[in-house]
C-alpha positions as CSV (number, residue, x, y, z in Angstrom):
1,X,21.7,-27.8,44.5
2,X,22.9,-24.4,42.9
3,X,26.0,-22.4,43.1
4,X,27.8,-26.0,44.4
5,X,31.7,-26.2,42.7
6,X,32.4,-29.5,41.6
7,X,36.4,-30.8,40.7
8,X,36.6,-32.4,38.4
9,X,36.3,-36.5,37.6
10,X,33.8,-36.0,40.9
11,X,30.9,-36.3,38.1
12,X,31.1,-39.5,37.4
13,X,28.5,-42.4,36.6
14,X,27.7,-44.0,39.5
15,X,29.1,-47.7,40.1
16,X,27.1,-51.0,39.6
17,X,27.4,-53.9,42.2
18,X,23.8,-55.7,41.2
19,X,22.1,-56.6,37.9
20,X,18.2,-55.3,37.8
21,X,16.6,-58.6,37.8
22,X,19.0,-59.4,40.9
23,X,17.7,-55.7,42.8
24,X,13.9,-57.7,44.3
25,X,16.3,-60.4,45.4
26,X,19.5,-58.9,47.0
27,X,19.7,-58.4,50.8
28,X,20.9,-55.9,52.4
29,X,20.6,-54.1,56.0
30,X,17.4,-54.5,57.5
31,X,18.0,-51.6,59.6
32,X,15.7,-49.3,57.3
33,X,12.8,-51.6,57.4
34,X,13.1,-51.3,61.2
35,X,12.5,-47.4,61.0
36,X,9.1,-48.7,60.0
37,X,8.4,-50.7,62.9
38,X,9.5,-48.1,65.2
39,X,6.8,-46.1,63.7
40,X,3.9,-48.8,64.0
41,X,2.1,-48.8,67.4
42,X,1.8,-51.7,69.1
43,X,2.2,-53.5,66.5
44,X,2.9,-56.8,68.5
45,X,-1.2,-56.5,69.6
46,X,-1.9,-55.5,66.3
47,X,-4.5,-57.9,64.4
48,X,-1.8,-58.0,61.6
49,X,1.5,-57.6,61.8
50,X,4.0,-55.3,59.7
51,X,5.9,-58.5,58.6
52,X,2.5,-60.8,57.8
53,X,3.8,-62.4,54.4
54,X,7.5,-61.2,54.7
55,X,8.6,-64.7,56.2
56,X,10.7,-62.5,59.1
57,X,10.0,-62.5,62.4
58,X,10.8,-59.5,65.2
59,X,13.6,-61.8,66.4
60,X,15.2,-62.0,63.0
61,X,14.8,-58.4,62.0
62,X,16.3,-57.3,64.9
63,X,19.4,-59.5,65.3
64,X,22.5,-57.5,64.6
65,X,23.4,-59.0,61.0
66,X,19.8,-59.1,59.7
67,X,19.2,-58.6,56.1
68,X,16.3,-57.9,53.9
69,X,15.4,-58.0,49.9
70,X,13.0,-55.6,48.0
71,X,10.3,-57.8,47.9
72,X,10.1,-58.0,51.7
73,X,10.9,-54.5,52.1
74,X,7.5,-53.9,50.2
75,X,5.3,-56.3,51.9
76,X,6.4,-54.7,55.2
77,X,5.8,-51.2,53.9
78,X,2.4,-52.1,52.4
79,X,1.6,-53.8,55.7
80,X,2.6,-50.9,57.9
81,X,0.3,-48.2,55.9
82,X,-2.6,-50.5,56.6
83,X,-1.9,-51.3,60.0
84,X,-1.3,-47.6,60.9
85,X,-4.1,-45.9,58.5
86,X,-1.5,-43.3,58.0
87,X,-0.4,-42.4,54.7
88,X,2.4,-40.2,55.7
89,X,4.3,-43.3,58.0
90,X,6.7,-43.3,55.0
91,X,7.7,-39.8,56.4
92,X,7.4,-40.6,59.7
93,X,10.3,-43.5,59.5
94,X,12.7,-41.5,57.5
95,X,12.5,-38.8,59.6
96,X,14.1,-41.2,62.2
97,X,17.3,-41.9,60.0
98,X,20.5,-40.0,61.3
99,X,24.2,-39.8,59.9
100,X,24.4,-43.3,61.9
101,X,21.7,-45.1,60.5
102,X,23.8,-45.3,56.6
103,X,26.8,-47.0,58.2
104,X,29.6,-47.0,56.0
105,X,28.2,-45.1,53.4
106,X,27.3,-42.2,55.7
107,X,31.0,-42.5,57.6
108,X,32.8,-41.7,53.9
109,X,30.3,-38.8,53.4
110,X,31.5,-37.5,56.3
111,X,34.8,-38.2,55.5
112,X,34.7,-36.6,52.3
113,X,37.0,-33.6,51.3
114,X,34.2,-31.5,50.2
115,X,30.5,-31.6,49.6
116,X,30.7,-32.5,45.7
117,X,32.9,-35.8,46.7
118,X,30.0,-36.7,49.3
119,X,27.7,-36.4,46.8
120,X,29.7,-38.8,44.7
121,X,30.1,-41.2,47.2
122,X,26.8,-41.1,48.0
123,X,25.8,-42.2,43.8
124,X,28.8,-44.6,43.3
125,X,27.7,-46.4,46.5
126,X,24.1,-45.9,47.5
127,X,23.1,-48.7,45.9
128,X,25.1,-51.0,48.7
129,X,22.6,-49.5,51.3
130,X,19.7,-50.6,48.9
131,X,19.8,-52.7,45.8
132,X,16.8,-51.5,44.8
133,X,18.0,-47.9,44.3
134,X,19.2,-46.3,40.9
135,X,21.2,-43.0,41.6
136,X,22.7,-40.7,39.6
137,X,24.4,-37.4,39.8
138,X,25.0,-34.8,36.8
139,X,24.8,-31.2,36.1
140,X,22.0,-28.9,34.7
141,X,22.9,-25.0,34.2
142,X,23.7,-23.7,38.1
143,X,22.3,-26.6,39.5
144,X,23.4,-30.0,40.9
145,X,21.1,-32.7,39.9
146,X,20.6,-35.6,41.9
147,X,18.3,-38.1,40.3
148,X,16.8,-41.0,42.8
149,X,14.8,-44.1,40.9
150,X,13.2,-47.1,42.0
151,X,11.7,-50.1,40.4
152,X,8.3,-48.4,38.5
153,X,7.1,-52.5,39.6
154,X,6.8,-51.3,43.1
155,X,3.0,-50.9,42.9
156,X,1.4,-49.2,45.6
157,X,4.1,-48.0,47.6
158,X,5.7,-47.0,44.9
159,X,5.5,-43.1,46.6
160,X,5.8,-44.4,50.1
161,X,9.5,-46.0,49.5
162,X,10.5,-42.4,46.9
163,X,9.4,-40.5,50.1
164,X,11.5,-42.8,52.9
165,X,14.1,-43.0,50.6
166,X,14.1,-38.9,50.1
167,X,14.2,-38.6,53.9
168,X,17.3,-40.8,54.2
169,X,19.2,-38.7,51.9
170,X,17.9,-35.6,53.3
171,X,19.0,-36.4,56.2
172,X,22.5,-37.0,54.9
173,X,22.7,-34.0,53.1
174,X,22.1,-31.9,56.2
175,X,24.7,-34.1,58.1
176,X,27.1,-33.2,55.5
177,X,26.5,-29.8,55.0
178,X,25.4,-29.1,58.5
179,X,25.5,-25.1,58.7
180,X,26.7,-24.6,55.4
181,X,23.2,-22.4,53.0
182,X,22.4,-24.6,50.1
183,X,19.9,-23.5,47.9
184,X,17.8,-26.2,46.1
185,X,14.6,-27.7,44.9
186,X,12.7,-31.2,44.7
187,X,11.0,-32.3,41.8
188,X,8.8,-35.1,42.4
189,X,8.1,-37.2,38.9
190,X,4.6,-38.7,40.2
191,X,0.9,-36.9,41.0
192,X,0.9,-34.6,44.0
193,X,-0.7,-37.4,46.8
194,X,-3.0,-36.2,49.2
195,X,-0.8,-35.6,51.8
196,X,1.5,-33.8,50.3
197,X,1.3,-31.0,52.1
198,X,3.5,-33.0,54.9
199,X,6.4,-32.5,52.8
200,X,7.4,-28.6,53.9
């Protein structure tokens, strides 16, 4: 993001609450995976479900408290490609995610004192929203950089869960900034998919 003033100490690395071995293990809210299923139809008539080979059922998925790890995360994802025949149902689902959808994490964005200190809070403590995700925040000339990782292990969704997990922070940026003009651009470290024209 260019022409964004940053105070300083907001540039910090962000904080660690998981080791990398523990990030296909670790719950955490399954309220993302859910996105997912809202975007499945009738997945209940289906002749495979979303959450074959996850060990979940609806009922535990969609109790208040329920959790998920990576590896189920994965499996559901995989599952919901095939079951939909749509490559884009990555989009789809993170198109749904709103300021609400983050909990915590997107209450002290909103809470921050300015748009560099959201940003901050977002690095320091994405990672509570998903184990899986490595974020990091730094300068580079006029610009902001935001870098977002995942486990390279994540096989064939590996683009699927980058794009989901794009939309979620787009989608917290713009709650953020709401009418304030950023200027930015994406840079996207894997081959162009097919559908990438989806992304505008």
């Amino acid at each position: 993001l260019r022409g964004l003033a940053m105070e300083n100490g907001l540039l910090s690395l962000p904080a660690r609450f998981y080791q990398p071995n523990s990030r296909w293990t670790t719950a955490y809210s399954a309220i993302y995976p859910r996105l997912f299923l809202q975007c499945v139809q009738g997945h209940k008539t289906n002749s495979k479900s979303p959450l074959v080979g996850t060990g979940l059922s609806y009922g535990e998925l969609f109790k208040e408290n329920a959790s998920i790890n990576y590896r189920q995360f994965l499996t559901l994802v995989e599952n919901s490609v095939e079951v939909e025949e749509d490559a884009c149902i990555a989009l789809r689902a993170g198109s749904l995610a709103t300021v609400g959808t983050h909990g915590q994490l997107g209450l002290a964005m909103l809470s921050s004192r300015n748009f560099g200190e959201a940003l901050t809070a977002m690095t320091d403590f994405g990672c509570t929203r998903g184990p899986f995700l490595d974020l990091s925040l730094s300068r580079r000339d006029e610009y902001c950089v935001m870098q977002i990782e995942i486990p390279q292990e994540s096989g064939d969704t590996y683009v699927h869960i980058l794009e989901f997990v794009f939309l979620c922070v787009q989608s917290l940026i713009r709650s953020v900034t709401a009418h304030i003009g950023l200027s930015g651009r994406i840079e996207f470290a894997y081959p162009e998919p097919a559908h990438a024209s989806q992304y505008s």
